[in-house]
One Martini backbone bead per residue (centre of mass of N, CA, C, O) as a GRO file, in nm:
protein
  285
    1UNK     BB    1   0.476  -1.985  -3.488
    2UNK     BB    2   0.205  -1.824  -3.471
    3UNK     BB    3   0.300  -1.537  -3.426
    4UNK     BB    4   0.478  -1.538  -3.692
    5UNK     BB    5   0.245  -1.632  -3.886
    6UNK     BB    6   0.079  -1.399  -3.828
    7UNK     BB    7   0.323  -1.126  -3.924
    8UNK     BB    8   0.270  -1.230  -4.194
    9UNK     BB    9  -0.046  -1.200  -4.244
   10UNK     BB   10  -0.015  -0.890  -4.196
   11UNK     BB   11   0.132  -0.822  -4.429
   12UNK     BB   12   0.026  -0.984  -4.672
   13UNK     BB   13  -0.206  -0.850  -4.676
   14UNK     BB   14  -0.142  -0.536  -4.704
   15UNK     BB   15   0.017  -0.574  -4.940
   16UNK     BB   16  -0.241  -0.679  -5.120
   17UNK     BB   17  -0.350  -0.388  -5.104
   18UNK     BB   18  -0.157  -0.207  -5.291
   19UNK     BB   19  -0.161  -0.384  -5.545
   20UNK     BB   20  -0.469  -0.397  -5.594
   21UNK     BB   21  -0.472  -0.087  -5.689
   22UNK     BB   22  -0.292  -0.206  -6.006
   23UNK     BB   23  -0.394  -0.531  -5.984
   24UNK     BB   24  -0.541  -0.755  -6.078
   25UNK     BB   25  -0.684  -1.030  -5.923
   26UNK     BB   26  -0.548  -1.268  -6.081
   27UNK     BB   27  -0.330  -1.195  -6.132
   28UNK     BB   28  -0.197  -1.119  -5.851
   29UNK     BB   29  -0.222  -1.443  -5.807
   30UNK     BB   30  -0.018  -1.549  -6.000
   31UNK     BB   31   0.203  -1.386  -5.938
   32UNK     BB   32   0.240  -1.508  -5.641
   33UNK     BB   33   0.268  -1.769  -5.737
   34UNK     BB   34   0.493  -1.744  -5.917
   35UNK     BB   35   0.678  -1.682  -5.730
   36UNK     BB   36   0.676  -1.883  -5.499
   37UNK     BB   37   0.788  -2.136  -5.706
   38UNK     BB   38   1.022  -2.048  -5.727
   39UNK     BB   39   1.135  -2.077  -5.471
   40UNK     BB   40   1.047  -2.357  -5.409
   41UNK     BB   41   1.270  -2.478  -5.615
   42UNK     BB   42   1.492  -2.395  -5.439
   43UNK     BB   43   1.423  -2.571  -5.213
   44UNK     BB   44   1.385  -2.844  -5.382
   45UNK     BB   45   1.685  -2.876  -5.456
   46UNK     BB   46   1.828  -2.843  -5.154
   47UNK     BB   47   1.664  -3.055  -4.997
   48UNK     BB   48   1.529  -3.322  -5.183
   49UNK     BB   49   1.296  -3.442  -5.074
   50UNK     BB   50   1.124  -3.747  -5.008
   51UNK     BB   51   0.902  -3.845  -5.286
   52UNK     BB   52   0.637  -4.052  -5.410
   53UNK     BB   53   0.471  -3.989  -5.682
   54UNK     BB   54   0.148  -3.972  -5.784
   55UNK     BB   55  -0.205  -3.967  -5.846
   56UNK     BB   56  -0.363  -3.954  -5.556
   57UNK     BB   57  -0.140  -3.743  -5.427
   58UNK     BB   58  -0.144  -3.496  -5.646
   59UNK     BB   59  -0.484  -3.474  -5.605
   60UNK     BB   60  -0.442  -3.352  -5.306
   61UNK     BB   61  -0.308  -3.136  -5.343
   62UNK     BB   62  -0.467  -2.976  -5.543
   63UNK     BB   63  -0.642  -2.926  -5.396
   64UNK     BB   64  -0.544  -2.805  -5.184
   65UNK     BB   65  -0.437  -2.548  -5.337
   66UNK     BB   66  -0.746  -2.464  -5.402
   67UNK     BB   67  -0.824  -2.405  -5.087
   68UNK     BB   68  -0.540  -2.273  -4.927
   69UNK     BB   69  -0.519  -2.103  -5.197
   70UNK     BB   70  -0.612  -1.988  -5.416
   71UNK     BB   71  -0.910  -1.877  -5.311
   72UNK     BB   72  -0.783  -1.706  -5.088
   73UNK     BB   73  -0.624  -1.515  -5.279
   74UNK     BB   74  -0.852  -1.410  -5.431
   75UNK     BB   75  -1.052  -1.305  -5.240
   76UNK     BB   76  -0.870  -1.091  -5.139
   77UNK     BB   77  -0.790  -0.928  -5.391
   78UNK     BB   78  -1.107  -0.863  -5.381
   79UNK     BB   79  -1.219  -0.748  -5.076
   80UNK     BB   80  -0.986  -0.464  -5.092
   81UNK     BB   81  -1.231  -0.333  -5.291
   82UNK     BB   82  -1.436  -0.328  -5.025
   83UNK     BB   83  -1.235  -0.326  -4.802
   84UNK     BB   84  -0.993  -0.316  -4.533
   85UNK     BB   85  -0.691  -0.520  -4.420
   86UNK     BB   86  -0.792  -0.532  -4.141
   87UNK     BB   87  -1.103  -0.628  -4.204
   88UNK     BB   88  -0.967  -0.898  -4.278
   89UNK     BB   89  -0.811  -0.980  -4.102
   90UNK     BB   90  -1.039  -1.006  -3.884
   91UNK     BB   91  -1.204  -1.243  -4.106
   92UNK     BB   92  -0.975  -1.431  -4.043
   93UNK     BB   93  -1.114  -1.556  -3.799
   94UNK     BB   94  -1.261  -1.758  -3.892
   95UNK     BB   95  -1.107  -1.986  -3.964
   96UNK     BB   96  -1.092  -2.127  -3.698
   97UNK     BB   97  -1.377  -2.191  -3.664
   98UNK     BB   98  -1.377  -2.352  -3.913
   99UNK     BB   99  -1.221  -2.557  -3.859
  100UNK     BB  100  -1.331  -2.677  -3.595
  101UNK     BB  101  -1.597  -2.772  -3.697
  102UNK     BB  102  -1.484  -2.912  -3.935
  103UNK     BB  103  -1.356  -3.113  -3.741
  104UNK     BB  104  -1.623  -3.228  -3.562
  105UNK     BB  105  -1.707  -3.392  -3.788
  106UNK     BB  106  -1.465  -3.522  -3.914
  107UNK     BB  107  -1.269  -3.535  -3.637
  108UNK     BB  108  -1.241  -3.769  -3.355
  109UNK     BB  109  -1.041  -3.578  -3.206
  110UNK     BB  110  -1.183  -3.292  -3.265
  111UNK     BB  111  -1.407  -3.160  -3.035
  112UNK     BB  112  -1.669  -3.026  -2.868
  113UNK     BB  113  -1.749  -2.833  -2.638
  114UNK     BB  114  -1.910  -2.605  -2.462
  115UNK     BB  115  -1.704  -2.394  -2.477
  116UNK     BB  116  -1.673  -2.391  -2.817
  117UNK     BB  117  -1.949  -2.333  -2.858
  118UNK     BB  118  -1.962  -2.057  -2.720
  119UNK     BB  119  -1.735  -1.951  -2.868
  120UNK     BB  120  -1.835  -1.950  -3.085
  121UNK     BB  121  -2.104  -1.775  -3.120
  122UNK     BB  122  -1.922  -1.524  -3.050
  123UNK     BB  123  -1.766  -1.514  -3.312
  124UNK     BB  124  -2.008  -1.552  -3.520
  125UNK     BB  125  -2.114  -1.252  -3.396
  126UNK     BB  126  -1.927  -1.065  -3.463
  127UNK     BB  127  -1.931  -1.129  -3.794
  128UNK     BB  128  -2.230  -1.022  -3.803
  129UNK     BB  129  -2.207  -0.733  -3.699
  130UNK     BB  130  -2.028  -0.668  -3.972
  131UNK     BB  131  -2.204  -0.755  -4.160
  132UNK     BB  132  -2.488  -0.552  -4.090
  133UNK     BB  133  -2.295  -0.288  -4.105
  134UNK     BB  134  -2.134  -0.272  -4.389
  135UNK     BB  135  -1.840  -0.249  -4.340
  136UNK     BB  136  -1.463  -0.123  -4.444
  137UNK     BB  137  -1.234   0.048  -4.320
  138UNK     BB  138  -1.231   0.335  -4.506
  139UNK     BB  139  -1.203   0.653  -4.536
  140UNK     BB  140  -1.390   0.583  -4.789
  141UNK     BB  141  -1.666   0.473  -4.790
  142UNK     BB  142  -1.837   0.168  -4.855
  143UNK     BB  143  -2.140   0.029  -4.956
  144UNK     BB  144  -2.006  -0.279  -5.016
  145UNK     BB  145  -1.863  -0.434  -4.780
  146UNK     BB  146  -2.008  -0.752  -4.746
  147UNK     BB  147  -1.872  -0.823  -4.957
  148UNK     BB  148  -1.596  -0.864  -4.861
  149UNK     BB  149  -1.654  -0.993  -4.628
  150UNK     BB  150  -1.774  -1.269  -4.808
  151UNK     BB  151  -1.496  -1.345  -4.927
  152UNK     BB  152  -1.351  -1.392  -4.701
  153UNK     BB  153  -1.531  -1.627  -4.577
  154UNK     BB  154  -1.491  -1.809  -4.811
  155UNK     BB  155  -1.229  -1.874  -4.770
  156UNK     BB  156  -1.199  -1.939  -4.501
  157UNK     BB  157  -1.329  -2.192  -4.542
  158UNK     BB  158  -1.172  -2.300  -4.750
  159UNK     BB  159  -0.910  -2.331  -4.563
  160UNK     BB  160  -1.054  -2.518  -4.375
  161UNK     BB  161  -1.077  -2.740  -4.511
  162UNK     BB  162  -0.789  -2.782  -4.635
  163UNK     BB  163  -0.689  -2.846  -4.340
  164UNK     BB  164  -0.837  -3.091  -4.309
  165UNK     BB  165  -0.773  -3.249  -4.548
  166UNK     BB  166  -0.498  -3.275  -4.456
  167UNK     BB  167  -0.518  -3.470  -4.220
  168UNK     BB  168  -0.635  -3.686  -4.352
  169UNK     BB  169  -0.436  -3.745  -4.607
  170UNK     BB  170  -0.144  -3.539  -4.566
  171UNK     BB  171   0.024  -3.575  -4.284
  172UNK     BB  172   0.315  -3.731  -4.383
  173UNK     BB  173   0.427  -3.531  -4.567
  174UNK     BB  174   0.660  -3.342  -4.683
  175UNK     BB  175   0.656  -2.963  -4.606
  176UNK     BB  176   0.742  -2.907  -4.861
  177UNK     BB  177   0.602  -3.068  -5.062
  178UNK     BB  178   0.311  -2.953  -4.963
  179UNK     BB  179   0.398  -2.635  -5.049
  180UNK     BB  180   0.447  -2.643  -5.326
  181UNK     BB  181   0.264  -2.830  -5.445
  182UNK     BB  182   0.008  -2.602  -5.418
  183UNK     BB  183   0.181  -2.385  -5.541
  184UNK     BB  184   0.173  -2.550  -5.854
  185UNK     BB  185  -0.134  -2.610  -5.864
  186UNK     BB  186  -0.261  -2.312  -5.847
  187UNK     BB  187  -0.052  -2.197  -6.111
  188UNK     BB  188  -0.202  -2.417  -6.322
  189UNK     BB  189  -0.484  -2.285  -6.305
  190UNK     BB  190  -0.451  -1.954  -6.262
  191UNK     BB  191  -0.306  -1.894  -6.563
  192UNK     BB  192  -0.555  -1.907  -6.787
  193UNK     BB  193  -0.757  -1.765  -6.592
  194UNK     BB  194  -0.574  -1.477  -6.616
  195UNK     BB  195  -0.653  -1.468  -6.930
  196UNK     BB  196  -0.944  -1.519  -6.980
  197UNK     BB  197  -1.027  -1.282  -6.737
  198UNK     BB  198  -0.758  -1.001  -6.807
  199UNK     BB  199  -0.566  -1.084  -6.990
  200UNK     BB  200  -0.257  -1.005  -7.096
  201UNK     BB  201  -0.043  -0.859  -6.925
  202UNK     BB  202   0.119  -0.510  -6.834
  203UNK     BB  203   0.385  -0.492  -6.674
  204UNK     BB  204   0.461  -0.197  -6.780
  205UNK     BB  205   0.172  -0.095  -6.574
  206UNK     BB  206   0.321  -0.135  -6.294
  207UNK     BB  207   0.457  -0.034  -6.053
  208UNK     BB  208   0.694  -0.050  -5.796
  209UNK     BB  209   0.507  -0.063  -5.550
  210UNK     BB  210   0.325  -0.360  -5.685
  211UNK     BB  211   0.594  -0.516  -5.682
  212UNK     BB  212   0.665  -0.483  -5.377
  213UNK     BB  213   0.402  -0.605  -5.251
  214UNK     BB  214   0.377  -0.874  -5.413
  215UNK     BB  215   0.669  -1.017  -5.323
  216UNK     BB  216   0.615  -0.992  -5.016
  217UNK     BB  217   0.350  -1.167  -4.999
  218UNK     BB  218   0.464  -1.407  -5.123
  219UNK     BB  219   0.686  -1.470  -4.928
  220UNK     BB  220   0.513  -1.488  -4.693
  221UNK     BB  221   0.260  -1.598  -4.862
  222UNK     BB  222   0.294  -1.891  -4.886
  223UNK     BB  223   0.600  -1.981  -4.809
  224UNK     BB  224   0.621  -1.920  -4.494
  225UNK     BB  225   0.340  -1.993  -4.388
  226UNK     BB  226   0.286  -2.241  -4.521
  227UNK     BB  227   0.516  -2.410  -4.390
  228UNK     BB  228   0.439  -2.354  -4.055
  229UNK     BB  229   0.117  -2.480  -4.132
  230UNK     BB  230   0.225  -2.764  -4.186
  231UNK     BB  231   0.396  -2.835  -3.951
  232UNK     BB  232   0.138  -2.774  -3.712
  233UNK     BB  233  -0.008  -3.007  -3.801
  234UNK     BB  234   0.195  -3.248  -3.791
  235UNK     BB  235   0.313  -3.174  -3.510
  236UNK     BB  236  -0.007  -3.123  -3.413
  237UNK     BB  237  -0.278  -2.951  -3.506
  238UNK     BB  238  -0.538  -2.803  -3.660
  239UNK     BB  239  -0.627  -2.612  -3.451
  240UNK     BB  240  -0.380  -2.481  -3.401
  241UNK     BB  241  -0.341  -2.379  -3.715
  242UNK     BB  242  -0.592  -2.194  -3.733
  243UNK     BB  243  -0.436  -1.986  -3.516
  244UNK     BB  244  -0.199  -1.836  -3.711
  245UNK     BB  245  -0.428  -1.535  -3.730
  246UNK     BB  246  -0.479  -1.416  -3.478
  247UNK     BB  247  -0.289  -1.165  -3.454
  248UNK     BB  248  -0.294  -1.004  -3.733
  249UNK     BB  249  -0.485  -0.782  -3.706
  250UNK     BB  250  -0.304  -0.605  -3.509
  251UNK     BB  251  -0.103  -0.533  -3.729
  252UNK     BB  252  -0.270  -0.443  -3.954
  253UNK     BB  253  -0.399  -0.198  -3.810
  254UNK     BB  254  -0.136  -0.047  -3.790
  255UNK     BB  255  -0.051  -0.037  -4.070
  256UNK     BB  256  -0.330   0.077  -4.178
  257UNK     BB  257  -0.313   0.310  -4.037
  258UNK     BB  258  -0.026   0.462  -4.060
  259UNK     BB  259  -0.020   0.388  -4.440
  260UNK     BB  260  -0.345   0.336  -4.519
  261UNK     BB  261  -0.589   0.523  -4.421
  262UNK     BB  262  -0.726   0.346  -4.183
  263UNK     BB  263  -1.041   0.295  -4.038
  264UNK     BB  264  -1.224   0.256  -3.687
  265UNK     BB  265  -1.498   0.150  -3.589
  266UNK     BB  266  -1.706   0.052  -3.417
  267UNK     BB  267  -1.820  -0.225  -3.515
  268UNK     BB  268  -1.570  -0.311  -3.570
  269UNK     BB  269  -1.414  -0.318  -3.283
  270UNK     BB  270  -1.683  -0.504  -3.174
  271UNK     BB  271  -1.642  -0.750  -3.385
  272UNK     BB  272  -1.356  -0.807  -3.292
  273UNK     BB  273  -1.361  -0.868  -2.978
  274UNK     BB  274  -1.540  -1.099  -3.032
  275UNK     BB  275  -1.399  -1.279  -3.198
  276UNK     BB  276  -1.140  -1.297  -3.040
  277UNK     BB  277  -1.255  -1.400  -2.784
  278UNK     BB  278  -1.382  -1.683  -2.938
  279UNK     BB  279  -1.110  -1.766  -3.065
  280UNK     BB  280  -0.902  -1.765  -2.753
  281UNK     BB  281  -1.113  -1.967  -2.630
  282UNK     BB  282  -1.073  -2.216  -2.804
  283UNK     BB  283  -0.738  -2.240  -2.735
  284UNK     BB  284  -0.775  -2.245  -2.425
  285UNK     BB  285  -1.034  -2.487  -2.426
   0.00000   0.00000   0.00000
């Protein structure tokens, strides 16, 4: 399932990085949540899972959908203008070490050992040199990598909380409702959002490529990647679930060298060998 999850994240980062060179970030972003509740429409339908809705209980879903779908959708979208979908690739692996630290915090079952310290410390100077690096992974350089950097790692941040948030408060919940769920909740937030902030939309100005970008985006993540990590959750762990985009790079980096002209400098694969490092150290100790 883990690796599974990689290979939708990897392909997922990619499409949205040719849609976004078409679609403004928040509508593209709308978009893809507008896709994804249909489907989930149609598999709530033939599933029916029994859930009895609340209102603390669907503000915690809304919680989780702008934390581990909307904002890390957004800012994604947002720092392929500034770095190439490898190097975005690479910088979610933040999140499974921010997911570790903030679960040290916050959940009694899932400490930190000297180990798990030393291999953080790994993760985040990888991080760290692609950080003063300024690196884009782009074939024309960019000088404000940075930015885009940080973008991913907010995301990351916040998708780690998220993860955080669902195992506290809704690890019982049946795992189609609660990816349904959040990208309901994040699609009701982020459609007025995408209006007041980039008017809108002329559907009929975006080409057929960054339709199909957009499609395969939304279908891959959150569809089936969110039902595998909160899947994951449910049935073992938050640590283990943070792992799900490890292999991630990997893929990105083929995709994107192949096919998008992107290009691996030192700094780049300098820092991602650390961080995959700290990682992998991670997981397996």
């Amino acid at each position: 399932m883990v690796l599974l999850s990689s290979i939708l994240i990897g392909i997922t980062i990619a499409c949205v990085d040719v849609a976004a060179g078409y679609i403004p970030p928040v509508t593209l972003t709308f978009l893809r949540l507008s896709t994804a509740s249909v489907v989930f429409c149609g598999i709530l339908f033939f599933q029916r899972p029994k859930y009895r809705w609340h209102i603390r209980g669907a503000t915690d879903i809304a919680i989780i959908g702008v934390l581990n779908i909307g904002l890390p959708f957004l800012s994604l979208a947002m720092a392929v203008a500034y770095i190439s979908s490898s190097l975005a690739a690479v910088l979610l692996n933040t999140s499974p070490v921010l997911t570790i630290v903030v679960a040290h915090c916050l959940l009694p079952d899932e400490k930190l050992n000297r180990v798990k310290i030393v291999s953080t410390i790994t993760a985040v100077s990888g991080a760290t040199i692609l950080l003063v690096s300024n690196a884009s992974g782009l074939e024309v350089g960019h000088n404000q990598g940075w930015v885009g950097q940080s973008l991913i790692i907010i995301g990351s941040l916040s998708a780690a909380i998220g993860v955080i948030y669902t195992r506290i408060r809704l690890r019982e919940v049946n795992t189609s409702v609660l990816a349904a769920g959040q990208v309901f909740a994040s699609l009701v937030i982020f459609a007025p959002l995408a209006l007041i902030a980039e008017g809108l939309p002329v559907f009929t100005s975006y080409p057929w490529q960054s339709w199909a970008a957009m499609f395969v985006s939304a279908l891959g993540s959150p569809v089936a990647a969110s039902w595998l990590l909160f899947y994951t959750i449910n049935k073992y762990s938050v640590s283990l679930a943070g792992f799900t985009i490890i292999a991630a790079p990997l893929f990105s980096v083929i995709i994107g060298i192949l096919f998008l002209g992107e290009v691996i400098t030192f700094p780049i694969a300098a820092g991602a060998v650390l961080m995959l490092a700290g990682v992998w150290a991670l997981q397996y100790f």
